[in-house]
N, C-alpha and C positions, 0 to 999 in steps of 0.2 A: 615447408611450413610447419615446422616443429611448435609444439605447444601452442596453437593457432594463433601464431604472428606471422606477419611479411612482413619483412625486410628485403631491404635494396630492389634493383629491378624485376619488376614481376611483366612477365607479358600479358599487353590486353587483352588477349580473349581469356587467360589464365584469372585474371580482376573481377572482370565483368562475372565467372562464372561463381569466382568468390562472393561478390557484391548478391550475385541472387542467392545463393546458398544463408546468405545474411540475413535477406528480407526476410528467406521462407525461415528459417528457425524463430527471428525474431517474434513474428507477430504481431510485434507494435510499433506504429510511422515512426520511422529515421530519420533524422535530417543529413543533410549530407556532409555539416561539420562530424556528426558522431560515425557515422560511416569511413569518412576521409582518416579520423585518428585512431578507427579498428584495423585499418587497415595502411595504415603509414604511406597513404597518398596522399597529394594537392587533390583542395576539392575540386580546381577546375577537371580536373581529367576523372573524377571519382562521379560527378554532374552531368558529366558528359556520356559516362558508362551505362548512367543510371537511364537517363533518355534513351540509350541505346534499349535496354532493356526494355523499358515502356512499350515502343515500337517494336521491339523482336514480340512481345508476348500479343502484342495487336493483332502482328501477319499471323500468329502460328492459331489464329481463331479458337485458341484457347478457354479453357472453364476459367483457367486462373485470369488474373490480372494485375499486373503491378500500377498502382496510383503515386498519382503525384499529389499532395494538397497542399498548400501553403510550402511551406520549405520541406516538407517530409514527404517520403517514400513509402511505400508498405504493399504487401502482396493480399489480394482479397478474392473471393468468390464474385464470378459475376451475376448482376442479381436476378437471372432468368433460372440461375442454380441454387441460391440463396435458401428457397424456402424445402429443397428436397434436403441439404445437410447443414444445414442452424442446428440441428441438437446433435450434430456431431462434435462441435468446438466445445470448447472450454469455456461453460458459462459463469459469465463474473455475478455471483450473489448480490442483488441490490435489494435493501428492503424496498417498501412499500415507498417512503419517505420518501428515499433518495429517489426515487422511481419519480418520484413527483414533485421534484426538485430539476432531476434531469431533464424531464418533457417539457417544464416551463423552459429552462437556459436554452432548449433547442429548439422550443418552437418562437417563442418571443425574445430569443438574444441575437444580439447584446443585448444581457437585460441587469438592470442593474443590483448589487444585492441587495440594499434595502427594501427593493421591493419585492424580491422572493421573500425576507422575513415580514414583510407585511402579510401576504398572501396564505406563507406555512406557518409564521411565527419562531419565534425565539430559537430553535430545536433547528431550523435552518440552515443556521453557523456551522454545527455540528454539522451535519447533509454535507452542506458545501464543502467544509474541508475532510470529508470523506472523500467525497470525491472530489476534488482536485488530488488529495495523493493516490489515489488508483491512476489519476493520469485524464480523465473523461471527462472534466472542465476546467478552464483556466481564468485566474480572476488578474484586472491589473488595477490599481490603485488609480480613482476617480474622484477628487474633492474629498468628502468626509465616506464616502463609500465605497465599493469595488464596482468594476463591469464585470460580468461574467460572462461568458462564452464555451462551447462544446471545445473537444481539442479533435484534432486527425484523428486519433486514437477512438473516440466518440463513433466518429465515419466511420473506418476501418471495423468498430462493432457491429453496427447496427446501420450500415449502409447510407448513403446518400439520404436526403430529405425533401419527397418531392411533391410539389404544389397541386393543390385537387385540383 
């Protein structure tokens, strides 16, 4: 694996241990096209490693755990571990703003962006595509507005979202 690439045939359990060594440096959810073309496999076999993984890290009762969300991958803390090493990671700086840009898109999204800038106002815009390029919500073009939405990456921070 010179200059971290594979090329030609790599044995499966050789992939698979690649594929995790990916998740864990990465950080941030992979979909399994971006994983498939790090690694110069078909995603079917690259999907199918990944689920391997999933279930290897289930049986071995693990702190870690690799998630699946929508099309992405990503390795996290589980969250009975969560609250002893959260100030160990790498905390991503959010103002105030985006703090309260985020909690709406996550608590009430899909939510649309007009109505985050009713709510914050004009300054919004700005929030929004802060964060959308750190990665932590995604907007898609709706009529004369955007929908917005948390991304994996969002989860993978700050953990699942659960209902009182």
């Amino acid at each position: 694996m010179a200059g971290g690439d594979i090329r030609g045939d790599i044995h499966r359990s050789e992939l698979k241990k690649v594929l995790e060594a990916i998740l864990f440096m990465s950080g941030d959810p992979l979909t399994i096209e971006e994983l498939s073309k790090k690694v110069r496999q078909n995603e079917a076999l690259v999907g199918e490693l990944l689920d391997e993984l999933v279930e290897d890290y289930k049986k071995r009762d693990s702190a870690i755990i690799i998630i699946k969300k929508e099309n992405t991958y990503y390795m996290s803390v589980k969250d009975e571990y969560k609250d002893i090493v959260n100030d160990l990671g790498a905390a991503v700086p959010f103002s105030k703003a985006q703090m309260k840009v985020l909690a709406l898109v996550a608590l009430k999204g899909p939510l649309k962006q007009s109505d985050v800038v009713k709510i914050i106002g004009n300054r919004a815009y700005e929030y929004i595509k802060e964060l959308e390029q750190i990665g932590f919500i995604s907007s898609e073009r709706w009529k004369n507005t955007k929908i917005l939405k948390v991304t994996p990456k969002f989860y993978a921070y700050f953990g699942e979202l659960k209902e009182k």
